[in-house]
C-alpha positions in Angstrom: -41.2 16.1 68.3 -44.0 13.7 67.9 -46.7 12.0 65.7 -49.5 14.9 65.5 -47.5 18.3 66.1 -47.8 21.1 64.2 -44.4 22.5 62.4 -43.0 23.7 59.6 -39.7 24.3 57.7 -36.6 25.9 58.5 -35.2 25.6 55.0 -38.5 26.9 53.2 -39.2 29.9 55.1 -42.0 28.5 57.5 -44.2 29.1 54.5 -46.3 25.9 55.0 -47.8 24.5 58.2 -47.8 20.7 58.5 -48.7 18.3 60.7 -46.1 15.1 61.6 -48.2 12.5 60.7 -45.4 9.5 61.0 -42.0 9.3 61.9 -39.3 7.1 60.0 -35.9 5.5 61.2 -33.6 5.1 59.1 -30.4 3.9 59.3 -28.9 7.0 61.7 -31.4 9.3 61.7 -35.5 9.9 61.1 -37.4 11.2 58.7 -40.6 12.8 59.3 -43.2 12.7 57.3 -45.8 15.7 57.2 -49.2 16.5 56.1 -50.3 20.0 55.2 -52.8 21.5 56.8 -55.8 23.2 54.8 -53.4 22.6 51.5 -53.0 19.7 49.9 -49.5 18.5 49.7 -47.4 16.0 51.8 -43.2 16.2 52.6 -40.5 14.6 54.3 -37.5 15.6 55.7 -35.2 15.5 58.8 -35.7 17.2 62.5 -33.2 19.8 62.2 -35.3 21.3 59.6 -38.1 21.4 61.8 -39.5 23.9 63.7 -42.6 23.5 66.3 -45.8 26.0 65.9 -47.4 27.8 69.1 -50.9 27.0 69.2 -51.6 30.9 68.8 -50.2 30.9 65.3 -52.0 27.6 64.3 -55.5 29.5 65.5 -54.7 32.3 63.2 -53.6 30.5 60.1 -57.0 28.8 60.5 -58.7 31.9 61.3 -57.4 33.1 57.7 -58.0 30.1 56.0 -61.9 30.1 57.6 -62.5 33.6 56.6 -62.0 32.6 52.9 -64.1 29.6 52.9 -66.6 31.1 54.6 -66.8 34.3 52.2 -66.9 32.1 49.2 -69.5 29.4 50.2 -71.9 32.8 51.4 -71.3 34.6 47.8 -72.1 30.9 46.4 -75.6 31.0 48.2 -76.3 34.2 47.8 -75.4 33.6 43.4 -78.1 31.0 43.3 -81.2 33.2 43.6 -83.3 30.7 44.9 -82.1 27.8 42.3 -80.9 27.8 38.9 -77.6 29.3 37.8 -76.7 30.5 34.7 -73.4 31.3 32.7 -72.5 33.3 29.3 -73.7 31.2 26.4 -71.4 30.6 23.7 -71.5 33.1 20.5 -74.7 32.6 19.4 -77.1 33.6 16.2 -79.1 36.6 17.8 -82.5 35.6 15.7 -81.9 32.5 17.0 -81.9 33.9 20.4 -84.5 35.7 20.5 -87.0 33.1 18.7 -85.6 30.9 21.5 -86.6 33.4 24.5 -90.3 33.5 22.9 -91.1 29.8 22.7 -89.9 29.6 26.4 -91.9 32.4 27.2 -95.1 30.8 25.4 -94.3 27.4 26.8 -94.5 29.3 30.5 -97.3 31.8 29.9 -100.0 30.2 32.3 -97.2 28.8 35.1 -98.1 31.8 37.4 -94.6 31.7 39.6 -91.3 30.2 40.0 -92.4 28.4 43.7 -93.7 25.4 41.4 -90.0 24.9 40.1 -87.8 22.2 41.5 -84.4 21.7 40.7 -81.7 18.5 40.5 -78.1 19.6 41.3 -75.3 17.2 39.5 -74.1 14.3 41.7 -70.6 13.9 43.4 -68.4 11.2 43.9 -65.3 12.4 45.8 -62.8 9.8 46.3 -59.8 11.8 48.2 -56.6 10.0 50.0 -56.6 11.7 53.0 -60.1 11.1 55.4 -59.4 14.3 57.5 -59.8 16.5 53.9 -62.5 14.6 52.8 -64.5 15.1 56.1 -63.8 18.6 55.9 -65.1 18.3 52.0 -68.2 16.5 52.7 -69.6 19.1 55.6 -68.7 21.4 53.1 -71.0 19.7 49.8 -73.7 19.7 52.9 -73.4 23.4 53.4 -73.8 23.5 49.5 -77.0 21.4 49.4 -74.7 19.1 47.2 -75.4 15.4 47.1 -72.0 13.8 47.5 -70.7 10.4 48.2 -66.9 10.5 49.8 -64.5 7.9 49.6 -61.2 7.5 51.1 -58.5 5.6 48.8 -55.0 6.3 49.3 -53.5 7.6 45.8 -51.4 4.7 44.4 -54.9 2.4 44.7 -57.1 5.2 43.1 -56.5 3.6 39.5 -57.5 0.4 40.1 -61.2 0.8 41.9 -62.3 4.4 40.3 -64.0 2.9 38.3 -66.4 0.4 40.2 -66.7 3.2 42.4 -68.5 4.9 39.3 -70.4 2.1 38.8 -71.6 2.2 42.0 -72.0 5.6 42.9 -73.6 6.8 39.4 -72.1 10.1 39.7 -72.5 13.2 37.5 -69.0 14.5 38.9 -66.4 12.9 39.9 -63.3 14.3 41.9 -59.6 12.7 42.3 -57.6 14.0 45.1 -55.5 13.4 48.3 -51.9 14.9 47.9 -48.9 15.5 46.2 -46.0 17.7 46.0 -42.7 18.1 43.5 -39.7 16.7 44.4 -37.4 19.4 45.3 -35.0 21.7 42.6 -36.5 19.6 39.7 -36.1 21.1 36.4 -38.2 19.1 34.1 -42.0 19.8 35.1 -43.6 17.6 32.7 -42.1 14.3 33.6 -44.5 12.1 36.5 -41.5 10.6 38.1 -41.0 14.3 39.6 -44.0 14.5 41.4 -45.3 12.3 44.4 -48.5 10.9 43.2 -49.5 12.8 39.7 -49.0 9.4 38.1 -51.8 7.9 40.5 -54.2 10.8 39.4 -53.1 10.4 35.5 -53.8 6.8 35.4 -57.0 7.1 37.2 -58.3 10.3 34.8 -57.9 7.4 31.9 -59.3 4.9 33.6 -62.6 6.5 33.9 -61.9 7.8 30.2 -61.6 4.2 29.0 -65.1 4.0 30.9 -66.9 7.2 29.9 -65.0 9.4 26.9 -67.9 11.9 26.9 -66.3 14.9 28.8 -70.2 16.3 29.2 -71.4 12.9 31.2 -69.1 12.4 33.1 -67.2 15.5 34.8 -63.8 15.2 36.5 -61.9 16.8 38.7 -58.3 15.3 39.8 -55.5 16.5 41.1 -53.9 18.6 44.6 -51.1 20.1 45.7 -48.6 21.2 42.9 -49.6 18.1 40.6 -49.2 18.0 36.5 -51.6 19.8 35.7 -50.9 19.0 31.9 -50.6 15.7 31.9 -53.9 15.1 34.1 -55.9 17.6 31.9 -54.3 14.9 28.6 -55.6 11.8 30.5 -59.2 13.4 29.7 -59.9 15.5 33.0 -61.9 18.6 32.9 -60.2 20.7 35.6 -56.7 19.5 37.0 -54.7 21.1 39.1 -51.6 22.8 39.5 -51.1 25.1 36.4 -48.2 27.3 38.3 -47.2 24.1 40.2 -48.7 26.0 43.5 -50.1 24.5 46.8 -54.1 24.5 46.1 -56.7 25.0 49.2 -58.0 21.6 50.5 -61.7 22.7 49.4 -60.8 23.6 45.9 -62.0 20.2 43.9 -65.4 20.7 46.0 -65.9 24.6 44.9 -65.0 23.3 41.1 -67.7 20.8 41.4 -70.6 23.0 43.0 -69.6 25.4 40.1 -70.9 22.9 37.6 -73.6 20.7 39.6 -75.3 24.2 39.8 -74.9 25.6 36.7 -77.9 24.7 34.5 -77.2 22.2 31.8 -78.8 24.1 29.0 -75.0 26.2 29.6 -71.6 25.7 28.9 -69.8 26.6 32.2 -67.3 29.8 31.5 -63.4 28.3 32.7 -62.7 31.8 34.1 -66.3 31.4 36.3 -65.1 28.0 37.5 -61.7 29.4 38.7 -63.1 32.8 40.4 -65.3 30.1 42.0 -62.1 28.5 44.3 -59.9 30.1 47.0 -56.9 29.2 45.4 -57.2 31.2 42.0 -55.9 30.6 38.1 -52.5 29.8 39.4 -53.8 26.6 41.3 -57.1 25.7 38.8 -58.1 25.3 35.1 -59.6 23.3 32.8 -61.6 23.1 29.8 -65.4 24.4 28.6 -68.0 22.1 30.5 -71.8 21.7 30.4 -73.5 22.2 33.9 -75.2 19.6 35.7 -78.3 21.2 37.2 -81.7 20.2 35.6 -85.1 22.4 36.4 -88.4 20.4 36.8 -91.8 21.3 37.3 -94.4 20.8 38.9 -92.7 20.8 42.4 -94.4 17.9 44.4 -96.7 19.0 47.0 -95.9 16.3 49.6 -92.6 16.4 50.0 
């Protein structure tokens, strides 16, 4: 086997399809080292455990995998209406309410239709250790009419330049991703030393934090594959990944972040909302109540 063919594991089922992207040698033996394809999560182990994919199987894994992106990013246009995007409030005083709903009425009594409304999606800084994924991510924030600045930054450096990036960038959103994976039988979930590069994401979720502590202003994302989801949502994130510890879709941190560049920022995003927004489900993504990051303007220009 070689650098660049598609396998998986004997010893796991063949539940995962990777691709060999380097091959170690060790002292009597050589330990390949793998890349998943369409999830997030990296592995090593030994030949024997290996077993090559036909090219047949490799087109229908990415038939399946295509199917679901495409269905989500068409019921994500087709949500928008044309622009804003709204979620449930919060419990509020109906009087309140309804006094509310008249002065915005009044204020757009004589603004005779919607065409002279603009809008200003939130902005996205996605810094992501694997280029590949965060190729595939960027076409993807395109698709979305997102404006999104990509980065690639291998995990174990993403603490120490996050935030100049953020600096730089000026981002509304900002997601944290690449790959990671549990090492195998652990028993203690909780503990960073079991998991490939949760620390990386941990440390750079406080980092920003130390930056910007306002969960509102600045939104993040962080984590991939079967990371600590705890201990990334403590270091101040507002959606981590992997609750169940499960293998999360490679275009999950960019569906999370269209959820709240779109959602208007007079609401408070719902968390179920967010989730139903991925491919990967409540098992792979949650997080905590965030304010959107689209703003409404008017009067739209007329040259431009």
């Amino acid at each position: 086997m070689k650098i660049g063919d598609v396998v998986v594991r004997k010893s796991y089922g063949g539940d995962i399809t990777f691709k060999i992207i380097d091959i170690v040698a060790g002292d009597n033996t050589y330990t390949y080292l793998l890349k998943g394809i369409n999830l997030r999560i990296e592995a090593d182990c030994l030949i024997e455990d290996l077993e090559l994919v036909s090219e047949d199987i490799v087109f229908e894994i990415d038939k399946v995998f295509n199917k679901k992106v495409n269905a989500s990013i068409k019921k994500i246009l087709m949500s928008r209406n044309g622009g804003t995007r709204g979620n449930r409030p919060a419990a509020i005083d109906l009087k309140g309410k309804i006094k509310e709903m008249q002065l915005k009425q009044e204020k757009y009594k004589d603004y005779k239709n919607k065409d002279m409304m603009f809008g200003r999606p939130g902005k996205v800084l996605h810094v992501d250790g694997d280029a590949e994924y965060l190729e595939v991510c960027l076409k993807t924030y395109k698709q979305l009419s997102l404006d999104a600045v990509g980065r690639v930054i291998s995990e174990k450096n993403q603490p120490s330049e996050i935030v100049n990036l953020v600096k730089e960038v000026k981002p509304d959103i900002v997601v944290i991703t690449g790959h990671d994976g549990m090492v195998k039988g652990i028993k203690d979930y909780i503990n960073l030393d079991n998991y490939r590069n949760s620390r990386y994401f941990v440390e750079a979720v406080m980092a920003l934090r130390t930056y910007n502590s306002n969960y509102d202003d600045l939104v993040i994302f962080a984590g991939a594959c079967q990371s600590c989801y705890e201990a990334i949502l403590d270091a101040g994130a507002n959606f981590a990944s992997a609750p169940n510890r499960v293998l999360i879709h490679c275009l999950d941190p960019v569906l999370v972040s269209e959820k709240i560049a779109y959602t208007n920022i007079e609401s408070v995003v719902a968390i179920e909302d967010v989730i139903q927004n991925t491919i990967t489900g409540i098992t792979g993504i949650g997080g905590l109540q965030t304010r959107g990051k689209y703003r409404e303007g008017f009067p739209k220009s007329q040259y431009i």
